[in-house]
C-alpha positions in Angstrom: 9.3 52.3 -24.1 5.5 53.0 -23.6 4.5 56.9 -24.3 1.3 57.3 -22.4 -1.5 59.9 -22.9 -4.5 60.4 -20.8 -7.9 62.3 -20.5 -11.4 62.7 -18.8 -14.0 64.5 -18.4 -17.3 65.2 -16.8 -19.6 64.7 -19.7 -22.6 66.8 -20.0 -24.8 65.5 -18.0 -23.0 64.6 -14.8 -21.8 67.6 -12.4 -18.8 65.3 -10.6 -16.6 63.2 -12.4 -16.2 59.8 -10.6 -13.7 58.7 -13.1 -10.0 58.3 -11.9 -7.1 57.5 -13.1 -3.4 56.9 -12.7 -0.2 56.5 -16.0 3.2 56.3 -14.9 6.0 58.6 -16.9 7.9 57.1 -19.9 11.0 56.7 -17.4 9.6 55.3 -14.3 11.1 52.1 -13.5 7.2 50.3 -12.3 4.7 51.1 -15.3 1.7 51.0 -14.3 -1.8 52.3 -15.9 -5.1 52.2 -14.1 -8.4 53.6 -14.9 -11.8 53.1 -12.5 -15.0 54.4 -12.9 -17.0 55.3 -9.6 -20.7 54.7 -8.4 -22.5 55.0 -5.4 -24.5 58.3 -3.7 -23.3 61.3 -2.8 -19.9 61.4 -4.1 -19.3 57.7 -3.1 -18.2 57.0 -6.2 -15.9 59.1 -6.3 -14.4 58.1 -3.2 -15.1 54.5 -4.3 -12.5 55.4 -7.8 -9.8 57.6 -6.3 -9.4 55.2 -3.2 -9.0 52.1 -5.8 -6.8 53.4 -8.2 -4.2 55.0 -5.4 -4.7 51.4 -3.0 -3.6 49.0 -6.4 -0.9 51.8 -7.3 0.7 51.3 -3.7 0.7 48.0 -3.8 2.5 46.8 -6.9 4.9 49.7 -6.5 5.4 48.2 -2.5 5.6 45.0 -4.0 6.9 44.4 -7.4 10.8 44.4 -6.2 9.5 41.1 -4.5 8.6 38.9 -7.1 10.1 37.1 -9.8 9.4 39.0 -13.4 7.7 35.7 -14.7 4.3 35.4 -16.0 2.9 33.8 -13.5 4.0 36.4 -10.7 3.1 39.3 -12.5 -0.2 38.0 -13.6 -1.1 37.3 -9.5 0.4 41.2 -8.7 -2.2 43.0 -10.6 -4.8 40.2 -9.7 -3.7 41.0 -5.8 -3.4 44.4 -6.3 -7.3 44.6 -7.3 -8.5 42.2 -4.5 -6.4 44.1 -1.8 -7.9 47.7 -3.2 -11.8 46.0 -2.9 -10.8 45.1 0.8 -9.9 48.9 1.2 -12.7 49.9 -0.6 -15.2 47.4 1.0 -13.8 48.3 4.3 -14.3 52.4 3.8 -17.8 51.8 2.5 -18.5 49.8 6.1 -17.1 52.9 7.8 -19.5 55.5 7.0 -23.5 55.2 6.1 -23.5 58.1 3.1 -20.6 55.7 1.1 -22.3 52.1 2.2 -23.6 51.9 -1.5 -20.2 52.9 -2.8 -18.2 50.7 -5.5 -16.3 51.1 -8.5 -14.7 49.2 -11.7 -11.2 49.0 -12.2 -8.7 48.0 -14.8 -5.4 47.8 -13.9 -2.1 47.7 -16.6 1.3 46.5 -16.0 3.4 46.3 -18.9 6.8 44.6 -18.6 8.9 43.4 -21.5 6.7 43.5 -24.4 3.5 42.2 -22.4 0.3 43.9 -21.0 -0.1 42.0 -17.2 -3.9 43.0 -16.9 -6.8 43.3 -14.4 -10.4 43.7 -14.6 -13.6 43.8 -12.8 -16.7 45.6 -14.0 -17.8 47.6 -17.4 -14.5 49.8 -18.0 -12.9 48.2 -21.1 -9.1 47.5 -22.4 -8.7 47.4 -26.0 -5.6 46.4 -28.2 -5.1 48.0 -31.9 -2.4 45.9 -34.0 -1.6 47.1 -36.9 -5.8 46.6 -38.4 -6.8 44.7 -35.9 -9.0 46.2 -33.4 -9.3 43.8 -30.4 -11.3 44.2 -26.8 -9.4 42.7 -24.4 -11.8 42.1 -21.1 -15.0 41.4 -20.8 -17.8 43.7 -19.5 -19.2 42.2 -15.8 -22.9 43.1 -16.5 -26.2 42.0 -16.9 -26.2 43.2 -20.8 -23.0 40.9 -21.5 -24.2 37.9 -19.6 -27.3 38.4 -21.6 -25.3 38.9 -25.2 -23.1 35.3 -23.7 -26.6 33.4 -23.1 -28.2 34.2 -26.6 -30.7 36.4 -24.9 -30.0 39.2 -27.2 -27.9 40.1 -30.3 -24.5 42.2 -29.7 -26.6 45.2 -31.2 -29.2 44.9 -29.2 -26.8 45.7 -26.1 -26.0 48.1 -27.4 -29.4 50.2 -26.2 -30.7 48.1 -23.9 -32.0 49.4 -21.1 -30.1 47.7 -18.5 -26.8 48.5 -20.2 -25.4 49.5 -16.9 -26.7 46.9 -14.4 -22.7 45.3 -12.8 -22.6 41.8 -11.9 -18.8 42.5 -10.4 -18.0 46.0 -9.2 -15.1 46.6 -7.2 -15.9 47.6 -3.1 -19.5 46.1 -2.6 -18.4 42.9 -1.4 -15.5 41.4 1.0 -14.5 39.3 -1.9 -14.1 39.9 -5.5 -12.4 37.6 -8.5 -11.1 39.5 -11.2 -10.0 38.9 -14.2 -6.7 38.5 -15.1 -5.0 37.8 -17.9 -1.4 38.8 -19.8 -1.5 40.2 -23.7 1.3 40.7 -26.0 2.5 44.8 -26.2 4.6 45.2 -29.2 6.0 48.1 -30.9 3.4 49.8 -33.0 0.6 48.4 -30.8 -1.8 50.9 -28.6 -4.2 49.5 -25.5 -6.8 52.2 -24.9 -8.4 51.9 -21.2 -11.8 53.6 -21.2 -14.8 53.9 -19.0 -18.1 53.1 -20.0 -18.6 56.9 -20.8 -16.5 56.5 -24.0 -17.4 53.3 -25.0 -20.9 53.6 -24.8 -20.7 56.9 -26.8 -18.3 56.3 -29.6 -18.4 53.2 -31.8 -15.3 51.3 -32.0 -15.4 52.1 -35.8 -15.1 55.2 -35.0 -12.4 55.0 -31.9 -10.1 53.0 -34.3 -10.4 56.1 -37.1 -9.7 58.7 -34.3 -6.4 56.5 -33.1 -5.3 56.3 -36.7 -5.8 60.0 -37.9 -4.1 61.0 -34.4 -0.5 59.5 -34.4 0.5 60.4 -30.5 -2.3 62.0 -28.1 -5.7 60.6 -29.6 -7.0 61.0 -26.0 -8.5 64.6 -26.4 -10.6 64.0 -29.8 -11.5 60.9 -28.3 -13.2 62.8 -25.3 -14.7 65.5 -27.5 -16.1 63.0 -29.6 -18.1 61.2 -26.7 -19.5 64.7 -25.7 -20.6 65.5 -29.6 -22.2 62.6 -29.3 -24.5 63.3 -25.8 -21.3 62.6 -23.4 -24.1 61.2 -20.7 -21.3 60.1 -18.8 -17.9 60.8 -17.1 -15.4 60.4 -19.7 -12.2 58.8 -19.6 -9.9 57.9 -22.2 -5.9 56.2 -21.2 -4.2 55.7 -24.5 -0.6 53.4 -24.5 2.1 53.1 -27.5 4.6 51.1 -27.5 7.4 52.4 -29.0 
């Protein structure tokens, strides 16, 4: 069983949240956890967010009866449920001039039988704490991290950099995206955290692994506080999983 907890915020120096999120119950038979984080004027992005998250939702709940529960199957559901929700997206940024600039990131989480079926395009990150071992899962699409992969810059130089949130990949800007997709192990005593860029930027993962620890069930909340303690310059979101 997967006990989910969930939070966000506005931050302090935003005055709309363009986060969005979505965690199923403990006893739904699809589970499915999805976090996206919003961009674009006016409150594209958080048109861009909302219409992702409820477009991937639909479509693995519409179509996860269909295929077989292997890897390979599950892997291309959440892969197709991202690609379909940029079409949508794409498609309602075309529609009307004030959300043309619109776009999102999205991470999308399917767990089934002791493994994490994941998506991922943009900054919004999936970790994985076993036991000590703290562990991110994707890999941020932006022009810090492709700088940090071409020995441009150290990892702690990214850290501050000024471009730290320039996307190569957002969700919604064009007709096509790739994600990435990938399938993790979930066992018991494991917990993914999902997060927008709001939380990760603000709270070192020194830190986040501390706050997990010294908070057995919902470390969501003190995760969120500590983001804003620490300038919360951005919308805040925080989607903790244990496996139980």
């Amino acid at each position: 069983m997967t006990l989910a907890f969930a939070t966000s915020d506005v931050g302090k120096a935003r005055e709309i949240n363009e986060d969005y999120f979505f965690i199923s119950f403990p006893d739904d038979p699809v589970q499915i956890y999805i976090v996206a984080d919003g961009m674009g004027g006016y409150n594209g992005g958080e048109v861009a967010s909302r219409l992702a998250v409820d477009t991937a939702k639909k479509y693995i709940l519409s179509n996860y009866e269909k295929v077989n529960k292997n890897r390979e199957s599950l892997i291309e559901l959440v892969k197709n449920s991202t690609q379909y929700a940029n079409m949508v997206v794409y498609e309602k940024a075309q529609s009307r001039k004030e959300l043309n600039k619109m776009g999102t990131t999205l991470d999308v989480c399917l767990i089934h039988q002791n493994r994490a079926f994941i998506s991922h395009i943009g900054d919004s990150r999936i970790y994985r704490l076993r036991k000590e071992f703290f562990r991110r899962l994707t890999k941020d699409h932006s022009y810090v991290q492709q700088l940090v992969d071409e020995g441009k810059i150290s990892k702690q130089e990214s850290l501050n950099h000024p471009d730290k949130n320039m996307l190569m990949k957002a969700l919604g800007v064009s007709s096509f995206i790739e994600p990435d997709a990938m399938v993790k192990g979930f066992l018991k005593g494991d917990v993914i955290l999902m997060c927008s860029d709001g939380l990760s930027n603000m709270v070192s993962e020194k830190d986040i692994v501390r706050i997990i620890k010294e908070n057995p069930t919902d470390a969501t909340k003190m995760l969120v506080q500590t983001a804003n303690d620490n300038g919360g310059r951005d919308n805040i979101t925080a989607v903790l999983l244990r496996s139980q």
